[in-house]
C-alpha positions, 0 to 999 in steps of 0.5 A: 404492380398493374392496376385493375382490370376494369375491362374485358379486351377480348369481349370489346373487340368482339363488340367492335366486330360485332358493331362493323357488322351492324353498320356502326352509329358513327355520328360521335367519331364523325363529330370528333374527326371535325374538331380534330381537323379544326385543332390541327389547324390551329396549329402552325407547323407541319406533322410528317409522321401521324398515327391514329391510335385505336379510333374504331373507325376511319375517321381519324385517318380520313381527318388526317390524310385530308389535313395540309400539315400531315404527311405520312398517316398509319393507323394502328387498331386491335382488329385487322378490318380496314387496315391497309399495307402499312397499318399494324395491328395494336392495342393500345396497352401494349404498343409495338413502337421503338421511341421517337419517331412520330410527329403526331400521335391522335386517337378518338374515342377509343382510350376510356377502354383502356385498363392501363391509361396512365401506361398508354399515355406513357407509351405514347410519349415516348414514341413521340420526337421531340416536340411531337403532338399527342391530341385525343378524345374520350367519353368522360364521367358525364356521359350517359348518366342518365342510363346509369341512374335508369339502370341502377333503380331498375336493376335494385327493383327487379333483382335487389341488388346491382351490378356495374352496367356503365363503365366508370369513365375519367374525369377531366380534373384528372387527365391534365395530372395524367398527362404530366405523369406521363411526361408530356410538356403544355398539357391541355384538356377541355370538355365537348358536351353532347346531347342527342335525343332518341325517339326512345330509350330503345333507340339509344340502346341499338347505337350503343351496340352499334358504336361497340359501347355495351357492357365490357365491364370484367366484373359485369354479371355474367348472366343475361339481362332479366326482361324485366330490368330492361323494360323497368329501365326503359320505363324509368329513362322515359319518365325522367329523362323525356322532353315534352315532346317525349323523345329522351335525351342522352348526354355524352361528355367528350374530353379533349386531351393534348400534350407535347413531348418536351423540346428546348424550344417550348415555353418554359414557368418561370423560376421561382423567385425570378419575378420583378415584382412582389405579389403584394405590389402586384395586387395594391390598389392603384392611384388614378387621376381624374380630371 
């Protein structure tokens, strides 16, 4: 049975469009791309065939052809804008790729939009070759708390009630299970947290439309936003949310996940029972000698 629909696909590629028009804010990818460099560097082999899966912009596929140990790179995006010959046109809930031929498989900042993420990370593994390389960013649960909390107040003053205005993103407690569901081997996930201060709650809201990042949400209200809730909202983030100088801080959580498709080679748990000694042998204290 599929799952939720929390997201309107449509609507978000139309942001996206509408976000390349703008002149996108790209500072979080630019950020995401430099750690993607440095954790492909960390690892010692050599990556034939790479796929940059959905990252809004060209970030990833610049990391990429930039990097010594990756070869061929293909992007494969929901909008055909900036794809070269070779490239195809995807979303990444409905992957067009027969099984096991990728080397390396990244995508930025892309995957929290997906409704299905489990089936993504699935469709994933199985394009991968053995001991074939998933590595990825998303924004997590942390991230632009504080304009939830403004929004939520505003919108309960104004209107008397609420509506859902930031979307719901993973936890990163959950993306290791997920991996594993999925049938990657040596799953990791760890947390870059980011603050960035805007001269004003204004400001904010002008980079999330252009990195895309406004309301997708299906089961948004489907009227225009009141005046007086973004003006309250704005309001209450600047009373809360200000440093003493009086610019306003906004915390984006970017979650790392990776995973290998299983190969022989891979470093396995050991069997139960196989240890050599008791946990209680383990754990006793030990004699020491003094002089």
């Amino acid at each position: 049975m599929a799952g939720p629909l929390l997201f309107d696909r449509a609507l978000l590629r139309r942001r996206l469009d509408r976000a390349a028009g703008l002149g996108p804010a790209t500072f979080l990818i630019d950020r995401a791309a430099e750690d993607l460099a440095d954790r492909l560097g960390a690892v010692s082999r050599r990556f034939e065939t790479a796929l940059d899966l959905a990252t809004p912009t060209d970030a990833a596929v610049r990391a990429l052809e930039g990097h010594p140990a990756v070869g061929r790179v293909i992007r494969a995006a929901p909008l055909d804008a900036g794809l070269r010959p070779g490239d195809v046109v995807a979303d990444p809930e409905a992957l067009p790729f027969a099984g096991e031929w990728l080397d390396l498989a990244v995508s930025l900042l892309a995957l929290h939009w997906v409704n299905d993420l489990p089936g993504t990370l699935a469709q994933v593994r199985r394009a991968l070759r053995p001991d074939g390389l998933f590595l990825a960013a998303m924004l997590g649960g942390r991230s632009l708390s504080e304009l939830r909390q403004a929004f939520a107040e505003a919108e309960s003053e104004t209107t008397g009630g609420l509506s859902p205005r930031v979307a719901p993103f993973a936890d990163v407690r959950d993306l290791g299970g997920l991996l594993q569901r999925a049938g990657f081997a040596l799953p990791v996930t760890d947390v870059d947290k980011v603050v960035v201060r805007y001269g004003s709650p204004f400001a904010l809201f002008d980079d999330l439309r252009r990195m895309g990042a406004t309301n997708a949400l299906t089961e948004r209200r489907r009227v225009p936003l009141r005046r007086a809730t973004l003006l309250r909202a704005a309001e209450i983030y600047q009373q809360r949310f200000a440093d003493p100088d009086g610019r306003v801080r906004a915390t984006f959580e970017i979650l790392w996940l990776s995973g290998w498709a299983p190969h022989a080679s891979q470093q396995k748990p050991l069997k139960p029972g196989s240890a050599r000694m008791s946990l209680a042998e383990a754990l006793a204290p030990k004699s020491q000698n003094r002089p």
